[in-house]
C-alpha positions in Angstrom: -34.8 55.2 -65.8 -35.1 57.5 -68.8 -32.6 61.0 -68.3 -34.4 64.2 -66.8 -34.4 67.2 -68.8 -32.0 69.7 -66.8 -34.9 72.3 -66.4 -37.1 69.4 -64.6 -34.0 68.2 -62.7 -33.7 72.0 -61.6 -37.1 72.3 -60.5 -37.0 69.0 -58.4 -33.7 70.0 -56.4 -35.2 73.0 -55.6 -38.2 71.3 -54.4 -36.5 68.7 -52.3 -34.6 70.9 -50.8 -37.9 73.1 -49.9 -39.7 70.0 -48.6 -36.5 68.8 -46.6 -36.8 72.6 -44.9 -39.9 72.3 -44.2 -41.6 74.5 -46.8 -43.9 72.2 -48.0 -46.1 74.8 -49.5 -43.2 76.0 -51.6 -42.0 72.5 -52.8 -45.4 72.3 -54.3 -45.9 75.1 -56.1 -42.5 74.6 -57.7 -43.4 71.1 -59.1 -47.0 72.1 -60.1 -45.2 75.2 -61.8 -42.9 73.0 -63.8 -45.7 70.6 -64.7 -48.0 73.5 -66.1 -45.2 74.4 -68.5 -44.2 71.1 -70.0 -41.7 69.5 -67.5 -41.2 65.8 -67.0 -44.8 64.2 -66.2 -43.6 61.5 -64.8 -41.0 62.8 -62.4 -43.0 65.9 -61.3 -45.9 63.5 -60.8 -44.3 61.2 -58.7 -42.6 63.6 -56.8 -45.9 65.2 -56.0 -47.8 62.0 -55.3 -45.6 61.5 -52.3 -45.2 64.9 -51.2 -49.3 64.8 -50.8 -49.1 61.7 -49.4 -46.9 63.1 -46.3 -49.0 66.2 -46.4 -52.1 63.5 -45.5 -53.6 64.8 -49.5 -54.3 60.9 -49.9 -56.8 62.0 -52.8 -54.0 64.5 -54.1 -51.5 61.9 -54.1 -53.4 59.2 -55.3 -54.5 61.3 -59.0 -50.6 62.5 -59.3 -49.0 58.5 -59.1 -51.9 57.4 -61.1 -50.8 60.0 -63.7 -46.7 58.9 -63.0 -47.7 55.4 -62.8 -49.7 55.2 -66.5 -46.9 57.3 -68.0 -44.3 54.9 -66.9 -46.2 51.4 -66.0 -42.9 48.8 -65.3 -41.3 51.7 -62.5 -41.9 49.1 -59.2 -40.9 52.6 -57.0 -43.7 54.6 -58.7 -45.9 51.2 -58.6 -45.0 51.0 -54.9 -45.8 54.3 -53.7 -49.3 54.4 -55.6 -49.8 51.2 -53.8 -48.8 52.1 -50.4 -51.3 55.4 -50.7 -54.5 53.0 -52.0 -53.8 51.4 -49.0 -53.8 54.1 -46.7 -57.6 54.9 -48.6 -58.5 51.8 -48.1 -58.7 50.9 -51.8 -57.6 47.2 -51.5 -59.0 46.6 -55.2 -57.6 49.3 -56.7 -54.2 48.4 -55.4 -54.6 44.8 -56.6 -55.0 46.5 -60.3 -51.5 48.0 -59.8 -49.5 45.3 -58.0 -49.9 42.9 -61.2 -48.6 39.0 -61.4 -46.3 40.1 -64.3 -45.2 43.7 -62.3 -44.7 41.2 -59.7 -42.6 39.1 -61.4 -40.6 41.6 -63.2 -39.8 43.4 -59.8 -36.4 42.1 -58.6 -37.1 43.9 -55.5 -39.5 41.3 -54.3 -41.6 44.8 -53.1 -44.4 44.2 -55.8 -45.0 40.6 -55.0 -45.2 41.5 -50.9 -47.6 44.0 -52.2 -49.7 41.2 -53.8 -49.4 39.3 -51.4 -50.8 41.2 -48.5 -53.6 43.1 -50.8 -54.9 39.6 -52.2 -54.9 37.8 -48.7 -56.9 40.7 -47.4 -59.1 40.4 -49.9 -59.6 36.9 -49.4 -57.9 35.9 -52.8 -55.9 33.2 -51.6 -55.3 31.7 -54.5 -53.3 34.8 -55.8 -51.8 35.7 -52.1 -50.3 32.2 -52.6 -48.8 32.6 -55.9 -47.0 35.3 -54.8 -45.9 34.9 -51.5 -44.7 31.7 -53.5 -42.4 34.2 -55.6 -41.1 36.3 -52.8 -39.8 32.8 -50.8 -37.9 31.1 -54.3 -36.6 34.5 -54.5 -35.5 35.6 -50.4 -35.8 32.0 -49.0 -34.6 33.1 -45.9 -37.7 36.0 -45.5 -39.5 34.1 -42.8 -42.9 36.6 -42.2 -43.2 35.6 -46.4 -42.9 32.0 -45.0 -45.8 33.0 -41.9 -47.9 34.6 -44.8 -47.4 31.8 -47.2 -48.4 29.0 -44.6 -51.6 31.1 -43.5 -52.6 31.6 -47.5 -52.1 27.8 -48.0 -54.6 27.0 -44.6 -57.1 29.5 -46.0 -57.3 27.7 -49.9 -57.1 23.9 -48.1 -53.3 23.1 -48.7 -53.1 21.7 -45.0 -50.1 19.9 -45.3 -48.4 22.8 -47.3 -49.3 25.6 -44.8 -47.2 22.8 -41.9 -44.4 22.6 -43.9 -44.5 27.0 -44.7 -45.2 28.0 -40.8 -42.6 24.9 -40.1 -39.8 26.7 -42.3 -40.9 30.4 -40.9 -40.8 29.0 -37.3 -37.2 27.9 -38.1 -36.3 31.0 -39.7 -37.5 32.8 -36.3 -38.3 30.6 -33.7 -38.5 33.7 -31.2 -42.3 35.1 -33.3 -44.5 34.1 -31.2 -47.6 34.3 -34.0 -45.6 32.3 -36.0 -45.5 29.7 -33.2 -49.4 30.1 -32.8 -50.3 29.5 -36.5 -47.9 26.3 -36.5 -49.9 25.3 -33.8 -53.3 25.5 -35.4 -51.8 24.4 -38.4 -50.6 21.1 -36.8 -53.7 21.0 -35.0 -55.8 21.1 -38.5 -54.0 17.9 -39.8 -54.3 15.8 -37.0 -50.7 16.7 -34.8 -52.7 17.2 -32.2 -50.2 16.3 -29.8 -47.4 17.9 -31.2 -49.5 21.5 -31.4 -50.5 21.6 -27.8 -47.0 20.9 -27.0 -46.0 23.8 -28.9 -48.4 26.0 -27.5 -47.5 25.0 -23.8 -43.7 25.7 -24.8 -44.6 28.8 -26.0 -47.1 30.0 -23.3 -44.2 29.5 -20.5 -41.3 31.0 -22.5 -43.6 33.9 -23.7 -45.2 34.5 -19.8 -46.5 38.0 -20.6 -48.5 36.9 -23.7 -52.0 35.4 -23.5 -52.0 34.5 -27.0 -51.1 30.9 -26.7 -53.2 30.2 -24.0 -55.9 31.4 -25.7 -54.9 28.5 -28.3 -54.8 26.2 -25.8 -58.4 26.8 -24.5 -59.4 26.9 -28.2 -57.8 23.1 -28.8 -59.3 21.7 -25.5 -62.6 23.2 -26.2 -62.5 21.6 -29.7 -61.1 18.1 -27.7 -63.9 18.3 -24.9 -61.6 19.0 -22.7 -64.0 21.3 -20.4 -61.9 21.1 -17.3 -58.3 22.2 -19.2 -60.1 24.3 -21.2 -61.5 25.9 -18.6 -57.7 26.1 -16.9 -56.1 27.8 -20.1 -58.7 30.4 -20.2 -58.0 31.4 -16.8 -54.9 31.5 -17.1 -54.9 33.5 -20.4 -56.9 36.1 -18.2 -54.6 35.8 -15.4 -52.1 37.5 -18.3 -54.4 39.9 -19.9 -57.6 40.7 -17.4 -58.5 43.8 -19.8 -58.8 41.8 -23.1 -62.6 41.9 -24.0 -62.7 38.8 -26.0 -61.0 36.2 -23.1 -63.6 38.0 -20.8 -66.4 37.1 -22.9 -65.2 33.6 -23.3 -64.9 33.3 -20.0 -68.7 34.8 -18.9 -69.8 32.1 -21.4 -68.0 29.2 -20.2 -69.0 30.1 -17.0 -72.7 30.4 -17.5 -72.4 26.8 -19.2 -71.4 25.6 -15.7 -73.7 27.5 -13.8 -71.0 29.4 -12.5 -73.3 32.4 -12.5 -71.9 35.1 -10.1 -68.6 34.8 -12.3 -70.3 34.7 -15.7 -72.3 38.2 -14.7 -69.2 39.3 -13.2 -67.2 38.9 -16.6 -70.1 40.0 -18.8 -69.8 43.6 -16.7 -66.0 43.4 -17.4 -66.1 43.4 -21.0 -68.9 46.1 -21.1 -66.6 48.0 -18.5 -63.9 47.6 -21.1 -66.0 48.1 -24.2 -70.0 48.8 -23.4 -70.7 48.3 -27.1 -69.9 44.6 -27.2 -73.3 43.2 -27.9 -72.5 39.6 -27.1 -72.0 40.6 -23.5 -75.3 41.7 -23.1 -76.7 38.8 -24.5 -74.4 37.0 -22.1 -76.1 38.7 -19.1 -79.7 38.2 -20.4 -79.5 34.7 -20.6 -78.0 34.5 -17.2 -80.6 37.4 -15.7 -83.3 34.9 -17.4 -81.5 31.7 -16.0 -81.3 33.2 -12.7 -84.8 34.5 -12.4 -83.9 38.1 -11.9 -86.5 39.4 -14.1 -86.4 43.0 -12.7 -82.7 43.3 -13.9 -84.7 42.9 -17.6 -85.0 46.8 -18.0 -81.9 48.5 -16.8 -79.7 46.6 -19.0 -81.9 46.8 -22.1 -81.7 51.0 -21.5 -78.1 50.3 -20.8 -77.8 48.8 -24.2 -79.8 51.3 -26.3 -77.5 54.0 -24.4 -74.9 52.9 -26.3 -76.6 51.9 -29.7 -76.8 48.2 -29.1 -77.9 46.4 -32.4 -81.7 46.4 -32.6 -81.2 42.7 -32.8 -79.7 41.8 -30.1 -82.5 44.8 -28.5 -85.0 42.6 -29.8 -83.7 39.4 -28.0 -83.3 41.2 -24.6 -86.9 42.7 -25.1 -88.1 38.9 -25.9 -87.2 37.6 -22.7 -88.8 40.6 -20.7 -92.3 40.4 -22.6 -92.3 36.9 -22.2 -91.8 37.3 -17.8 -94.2 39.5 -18.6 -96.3 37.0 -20.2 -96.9 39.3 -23.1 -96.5 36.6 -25.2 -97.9 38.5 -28.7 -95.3 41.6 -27.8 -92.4 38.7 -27.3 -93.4 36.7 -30.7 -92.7 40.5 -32.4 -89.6 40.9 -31.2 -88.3 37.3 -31.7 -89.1 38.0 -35.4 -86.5 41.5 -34.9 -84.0 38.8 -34.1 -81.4 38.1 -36.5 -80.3 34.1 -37.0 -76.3 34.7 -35.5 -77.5 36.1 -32.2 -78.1 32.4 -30.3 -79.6 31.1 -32.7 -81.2 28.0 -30.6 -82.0 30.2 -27.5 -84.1 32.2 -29.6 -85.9 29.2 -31.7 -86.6 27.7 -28.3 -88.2 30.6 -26.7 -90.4 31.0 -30.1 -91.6 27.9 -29.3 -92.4 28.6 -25.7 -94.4 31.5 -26.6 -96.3 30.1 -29.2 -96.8 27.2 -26.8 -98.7 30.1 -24.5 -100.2 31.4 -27.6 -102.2 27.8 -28.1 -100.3 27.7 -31.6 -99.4 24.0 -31.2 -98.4 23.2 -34.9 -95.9 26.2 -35.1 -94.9 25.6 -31.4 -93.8 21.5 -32.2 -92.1 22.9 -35.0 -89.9 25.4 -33.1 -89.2 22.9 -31.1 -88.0 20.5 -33.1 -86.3 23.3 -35.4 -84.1 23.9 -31.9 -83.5 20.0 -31.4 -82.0 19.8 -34.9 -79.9 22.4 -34.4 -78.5 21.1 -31.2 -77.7 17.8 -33.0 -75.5 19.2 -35.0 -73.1 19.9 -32.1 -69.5 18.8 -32.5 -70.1 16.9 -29.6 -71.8 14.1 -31.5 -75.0 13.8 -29.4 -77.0 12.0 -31.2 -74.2 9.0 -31.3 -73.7 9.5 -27.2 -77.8 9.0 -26.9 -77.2 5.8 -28.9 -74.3 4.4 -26.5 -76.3 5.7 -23.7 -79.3 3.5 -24.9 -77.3 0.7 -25.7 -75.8 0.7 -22.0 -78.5 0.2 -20.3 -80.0 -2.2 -22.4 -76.8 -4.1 -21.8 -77.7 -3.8 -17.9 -81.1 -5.3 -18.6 -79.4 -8.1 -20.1 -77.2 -9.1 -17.1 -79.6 -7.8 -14.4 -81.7 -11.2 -13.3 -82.7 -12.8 -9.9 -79.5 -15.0 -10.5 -77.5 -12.4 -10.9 -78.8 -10.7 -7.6 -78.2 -13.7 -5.8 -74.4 -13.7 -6.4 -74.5 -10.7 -3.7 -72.7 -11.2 -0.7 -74.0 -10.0 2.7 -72.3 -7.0 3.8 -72.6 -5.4 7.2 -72.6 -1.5 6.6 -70.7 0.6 9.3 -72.8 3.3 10.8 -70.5 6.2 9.3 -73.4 8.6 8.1 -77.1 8.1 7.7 -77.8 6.7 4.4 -79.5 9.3 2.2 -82.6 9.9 0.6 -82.5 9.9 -2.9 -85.3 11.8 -5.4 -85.9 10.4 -8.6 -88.1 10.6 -11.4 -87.5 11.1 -15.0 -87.0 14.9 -16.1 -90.0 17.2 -16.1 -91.9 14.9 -13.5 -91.9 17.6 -10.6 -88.8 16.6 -9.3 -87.2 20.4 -8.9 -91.0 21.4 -7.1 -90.6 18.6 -4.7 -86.6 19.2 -4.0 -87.7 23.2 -3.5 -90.5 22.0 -1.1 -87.7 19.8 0.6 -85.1 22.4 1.0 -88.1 24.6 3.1 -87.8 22.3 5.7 -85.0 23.0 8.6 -84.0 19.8 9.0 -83.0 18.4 5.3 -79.9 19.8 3.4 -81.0 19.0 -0.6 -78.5 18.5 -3.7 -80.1 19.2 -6.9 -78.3 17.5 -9.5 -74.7 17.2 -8.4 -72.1 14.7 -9.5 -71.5 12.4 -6.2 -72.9 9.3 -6.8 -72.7 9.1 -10.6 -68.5 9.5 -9.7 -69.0 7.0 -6.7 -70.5 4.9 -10.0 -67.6 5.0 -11.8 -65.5 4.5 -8.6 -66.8 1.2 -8.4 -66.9 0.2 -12.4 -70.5 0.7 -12.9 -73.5 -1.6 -12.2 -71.4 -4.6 -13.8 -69.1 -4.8 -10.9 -71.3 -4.4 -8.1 -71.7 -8.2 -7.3 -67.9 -8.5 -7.2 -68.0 -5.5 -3.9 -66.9 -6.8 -0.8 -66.9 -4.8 2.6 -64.1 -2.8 2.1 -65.1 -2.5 -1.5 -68.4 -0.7 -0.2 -67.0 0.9 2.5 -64.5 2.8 0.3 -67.4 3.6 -2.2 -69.3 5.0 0.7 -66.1 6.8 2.2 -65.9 8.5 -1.6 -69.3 9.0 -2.0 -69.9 11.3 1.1 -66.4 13.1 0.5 -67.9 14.1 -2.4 -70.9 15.3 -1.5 -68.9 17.6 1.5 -67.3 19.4 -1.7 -70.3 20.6 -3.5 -73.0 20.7 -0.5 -74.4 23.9 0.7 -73.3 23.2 4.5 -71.2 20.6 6.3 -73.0 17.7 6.7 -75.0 16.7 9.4 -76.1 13.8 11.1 -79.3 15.1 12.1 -80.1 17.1 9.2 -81.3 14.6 6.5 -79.4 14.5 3.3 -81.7 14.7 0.0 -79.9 13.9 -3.2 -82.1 14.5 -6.2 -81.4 13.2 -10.0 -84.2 12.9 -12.0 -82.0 9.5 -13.8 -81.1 8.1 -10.9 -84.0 6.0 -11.8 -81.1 3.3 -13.3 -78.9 3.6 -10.2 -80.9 2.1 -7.8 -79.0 -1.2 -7.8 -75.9 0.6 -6.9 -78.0 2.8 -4.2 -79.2 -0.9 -2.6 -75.5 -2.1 -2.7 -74.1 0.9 -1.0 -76.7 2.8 1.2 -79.0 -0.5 1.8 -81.5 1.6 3.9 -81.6 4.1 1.7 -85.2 6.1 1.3 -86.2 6.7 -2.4 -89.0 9.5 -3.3 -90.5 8.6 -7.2 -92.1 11.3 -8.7 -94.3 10.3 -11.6 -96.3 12.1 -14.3 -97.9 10.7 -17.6 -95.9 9.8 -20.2 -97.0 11.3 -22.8 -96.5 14.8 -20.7 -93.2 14.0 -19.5 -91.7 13.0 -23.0 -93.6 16.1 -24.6 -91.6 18.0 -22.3 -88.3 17.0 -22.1 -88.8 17.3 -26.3 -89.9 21.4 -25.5 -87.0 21.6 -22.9 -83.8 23.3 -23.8 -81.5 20.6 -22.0 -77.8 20.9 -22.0 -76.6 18.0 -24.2 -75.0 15.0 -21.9 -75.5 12.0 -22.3 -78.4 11.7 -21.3 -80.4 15.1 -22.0 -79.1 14.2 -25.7 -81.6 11.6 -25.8 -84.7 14.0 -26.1 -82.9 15.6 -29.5 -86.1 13.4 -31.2 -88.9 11.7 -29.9 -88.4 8.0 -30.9 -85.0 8.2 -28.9 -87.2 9.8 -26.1 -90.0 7.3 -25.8 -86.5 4.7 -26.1 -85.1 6.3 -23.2 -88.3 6.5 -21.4 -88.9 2.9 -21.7 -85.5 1.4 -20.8 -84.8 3.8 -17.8 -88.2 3.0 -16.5 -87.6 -1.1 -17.1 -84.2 -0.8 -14.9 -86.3 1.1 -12.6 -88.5 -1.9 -12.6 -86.1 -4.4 -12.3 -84.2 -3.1 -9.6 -87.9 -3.3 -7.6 -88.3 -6.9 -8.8 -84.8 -7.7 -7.4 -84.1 -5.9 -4.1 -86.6 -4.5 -1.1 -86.7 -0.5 -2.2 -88.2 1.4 0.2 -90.2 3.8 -2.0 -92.8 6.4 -1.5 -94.9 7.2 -4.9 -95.2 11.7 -5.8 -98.4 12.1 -8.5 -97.7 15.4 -10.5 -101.1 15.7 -11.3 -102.3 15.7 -7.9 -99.4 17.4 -6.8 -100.6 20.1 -8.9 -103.9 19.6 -7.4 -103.7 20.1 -3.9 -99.7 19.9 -2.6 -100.5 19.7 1.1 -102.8 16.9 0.7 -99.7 15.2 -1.8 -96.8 16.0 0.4 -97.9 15.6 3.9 -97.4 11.9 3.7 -93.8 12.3 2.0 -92.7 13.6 5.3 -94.7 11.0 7.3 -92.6 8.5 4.8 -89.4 10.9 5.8 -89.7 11.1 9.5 -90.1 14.6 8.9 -92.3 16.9 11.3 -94.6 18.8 8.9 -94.1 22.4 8.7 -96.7 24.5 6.6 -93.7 26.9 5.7 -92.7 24.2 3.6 -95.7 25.3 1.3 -94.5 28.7 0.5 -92.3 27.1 -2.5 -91.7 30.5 -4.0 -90.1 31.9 -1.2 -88.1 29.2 -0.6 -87.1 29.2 -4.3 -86.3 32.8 -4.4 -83.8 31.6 -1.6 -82.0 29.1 -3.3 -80.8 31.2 -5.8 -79.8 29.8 -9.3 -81.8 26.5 -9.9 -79.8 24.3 -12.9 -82.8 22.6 -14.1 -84.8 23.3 -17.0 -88.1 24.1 -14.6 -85.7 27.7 -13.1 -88.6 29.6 -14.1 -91.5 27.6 -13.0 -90.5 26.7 -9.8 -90.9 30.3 -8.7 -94.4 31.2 -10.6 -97.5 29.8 -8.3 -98.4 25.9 -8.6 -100.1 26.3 -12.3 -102.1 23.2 -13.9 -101.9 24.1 -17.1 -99.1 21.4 -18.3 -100.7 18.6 -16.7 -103.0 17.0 -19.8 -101.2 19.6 -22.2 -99.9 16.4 -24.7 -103.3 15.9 -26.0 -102.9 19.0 -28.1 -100.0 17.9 -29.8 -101.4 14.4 -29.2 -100.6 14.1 -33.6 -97.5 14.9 -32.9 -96.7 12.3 -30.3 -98.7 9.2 -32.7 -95.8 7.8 -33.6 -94.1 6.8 -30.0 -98.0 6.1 -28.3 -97.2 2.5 -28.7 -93.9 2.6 -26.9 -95.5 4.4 -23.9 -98.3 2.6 -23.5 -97.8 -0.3 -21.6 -96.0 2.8 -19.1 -99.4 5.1 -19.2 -101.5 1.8 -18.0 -99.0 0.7 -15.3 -99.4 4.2 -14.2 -102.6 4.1 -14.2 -102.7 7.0 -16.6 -104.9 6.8 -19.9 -104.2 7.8 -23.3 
């Protein structure tokens, strides 16, 4: 550094020693002084830069180290400082300009390329960030939060394996960092160490117990894996660590709401707007599950909640889109879904344009909102497209196998009287079942189960409909024994003998071999509806994607589906004695006394007219998981029945598939 001139050195001992007293004022009018009347620039500048700078004159300090800094260009102090005040601006690019590769370079400090570093990853220059983190490490190999920085630049420009072998080195520099230790982990996890990163992340979780950080990784791996139940378990967990953290509590509403977990998921949804009541996700969270739930009247509180707090007026749009459409102001809700900005669920919102333009009598546009949802859906991670196919293929499989000959290989089997052997509904989706199970559950002597996994686990139990022939009596009395354990853990009461137990599924349609096997005197309810109707609406319906909802993604897979569910069905008839009592949607829809009052002569089951009142008895029940929640508590409407003939052009292709079931039927196309 060039010699002061003893009048400037002067100047600037007597202005440090003002600013180290405290006399700020006086520190700067000295310096300015000496400036005005031909002092050192560069000195006096830099001296004033960062006396403004800790007198908070960011603007002051950034125009005197400009001035120091173009005077004197290769000083890495001046350099630093300016740098260090753009940032406190906010001025990423402008720092960039100073913190150049060759000032960088020629800084033996290291400080410069840090600088570069930092500025260039925030601005998403990875390239650069890279370069010069690359600098500080040949230069300070032992700097590990260079090493962190380095591996995290690497991930961002696609240098997988280089950002391993970065975090790798910065872990053993400082195995105690526990972010270090979390980007290892995703690191490892992004090339395919799978293992190995949610070992880390375990490690870590239990020697770091305060922090909910690596849990948090966790739940983000096993979500990735689809591994629902862990997933679910690390994200508890993480909360049991961090309750007030708005983001785990948003997670968790939504992951609830997925398993129709739905006092928890509104309970997490007011936790986050509790902690943060700007959070727009979280209302959207509690709309869907308000809309889910059928608690239409909760609608307008929230939505003046949210414009209390100056929600976006997209996600105000969405809420308002759900409460026009309850409201069955169907123009009002087609407005607002066009208010609706693509990242705010992006699929919820497609599918409800196509609902109300499906009211509207706007066919055309309404078939092509729903099929815009049903390509978006197959683009989940969880392939579902590829699981419809192996679901398909299955069961074709079982047709193959599933002849009088093989029937005959059964062995009797006495069944022990342990419970009453149930009566199952069945019917493929969007044939009535959920309005029959709610006019079930009105009667004081069934207990119904809508949906829940007992007998497709008492399926696997046993090795699917393969291994049934090889069951012997113990065999089916264990599969029994398992079956009706399971259905104590997710029934709505204990179970009882003289309360008749209704397990509904529309697809239980292809488990009626292993029904015959194991509950022999079983009762089964069909409900049936035209084809054409049934697949139409499944194709509207926004499913959530198993196996085999996944099969309704497109309508050639559907009419597929239809056809070889409805053939096992069939065969299962031809083979074994079902004892099976027919429901007709369309004269369900007609007149339901007149429908029903048979059923429960079929049943055994004294009529009740109570049982008729399926609104109140819906409004009962609570949350409904099937995709007719919102019907099932509006009055018995006709309008679906028929309603394929108006997109009859857009159902040509699978007619032929589905006719040989419309004339079986006795339905007509």
């Amino acid at each position: 550094m060039p010699m002061l001139d003893p009048r400037t050195t002067d100047v600037l001992r007597q202005a440090v020693g003002a600013a180290q007293s405290g006399d700020t004022a006086r520190a700067r009018q000295l310096a300015e002084g000496a400036l005005e009347t031909g002092g050192d620039r560069t000195a006096l500048n830099a001296f004033l830069g960062m006396l403004l700078a800790r007198s908070n004159d960011l603007t002051g300090a950034v125009r005197h180290l400009k001035a120091a800094h173009a005077e004197r260009p290769g000083d890495a102090t001046i350099a630093c400082n300016l740098i260090a005040v753009l940032l406190d601006t906010g001025d990423l690019n402008d720092a960039l300009t100073v913190a150049t590769p060759d000032l960088a370079r020629a800084d033996p400090t290291l400080r410069i390329a840090r600088y570069r570093g930092f500025i260039s990853q925030s601005l998403e220059l990875f390239g650069e960030a890279v370069e010069a983190y690359e600098h500080v490490v040949a230069g300070e190999p032992d700097d590990f939060e260079s090493w962190n920085n380095l591996g995290n630049a690497r991930s961002a420009t696609g240098d997988l394996d280089g950002s391993v072998v970065a975090l790798e080195r910065a872990m053993a520099l400082n195995p105690l960092a526990p972010p270090t230790r979390l980007n290892l982990a995703v690191a490892l996890r992004s090339v395919g160490r799978t293992e190995e990163a949610e070992t880390l992340l375990r490690t870590t979780a239990d020697e770091f117990p305060d922090d909910a950080r690596a849990l948090h990784e966790l739940y983000v791996q096993y979500k990735k894996e689809g591994r629902q139940e862990a997933a679910m378990e690390a994200l508890e967990a993480a909360l049991i660590r961090d309750p007030v953290n708005a983001n785990l509590q948003l997670k968790f509403g939504v992951e609830c709401g997925l398993v129709n977990r739905i006092d928890e998921a509104e309970q997490a949804f007011r936790t986050v707007l509790a902690i943060d009541p700007t959070v727009t996700d979280a209302y959207v969270g509690l709309t869907v599950q308000f809309e889910h739930s059928n608690r239409e009247e909760e609608f307008a509180p929230l939505i003046a909640l949210a414009e209390a707090h100056g929600v976006d007026g997209g996600a105000l749009a969405f809420m308002r889109a759900f409460e026009y459409r309850r409201a069955k102001r169907f123009e009002d809700a087609l407005e607002s879904l066009a208010l609706v900005p693509p990242d705010i669920q992006l699929e919820r919102t497609t599918h409800l344009r196509g609902q109300v333009l499906d009211r509207l009598g706007r066919v055309d546009e309404a078939f092509a909102a729903f099929r815009g949802t049903n390509r978006l859906h197959q683009d989940s991670a969880t392939d579902p497209l590829q699981r419809s196919t192996e679901l398909r293929a299955q069961l074709r499989g079982e047709l193959s196998f599933m002849t009088p000959e093989w029937a005959a290989t059964w062995s009797d089997i006495a069944i022990a009287p342990d419970n009453p052997d149930p009566v199952f509904l069945l019917g493929f989706p969007r044939s009535g079942t959920t309005l029959l199970d709610t006019i079930l559950m009105g009667h004081p002597d069934t207990m119904v189960l809508e949906e829940q996994p007992p007998l497709n686990l008492t399926d696997k139990r046993v090795g699917g409909t393969a291994a049934i022939p090889g069951l012997d009596a113990a065999a089916v009395a264990d599969a029994r024994r398992f079956y009706f354990d399971e259905i104590a853990r997710v029934a709505p009461a204990p179970l009882d003998p003289a309360r008749m137990l209704v397990d509904k599924s529309p697809l239980f349609l292809s488990k009626a071999v292993l029904i015959q096997r194991l509950f022999p005197n079983a009762r089964f309810i069909l409900a049936l509806r035209h084809p054409c109707d049934v697949l139409l609406s499944c194709f509207m319906s926004n499913f959530r994607l198993n196996n085999a909802m996944s099969n309704f993604l497109r309508l050639e897979d559907a009419a597929e589906f239809y056809d070889l569910t409805f053939q096992h069905w069939e065969r299962a008839r031809e083979l074994f004695p079902l004892k099976v009592h027919t429901i007709v949607y369309e004269r369900l829809v007609e007149d339901v006394a007149a429908e029903v009052r048979p059923l429960f002569d079929f049943l055994g089951l004294e009529w009740r007219d109570a049982v008729l009142d399926h609104q109140a008895t819906a409004k009962k029940r609570g949350l409904i998981t099937t995709a007719s929640y919102a019907q099932v508590v509006e009055p018995i409407y006709k309008r679906a029945a028929g309603r394929w003939e108006g997109y009859r052009q857009h159902l040509e292709p699978i007619l032929p598939t589905l006719r040989p079931w419309v004339e079986k039927f006795g339905y007509s196309l």
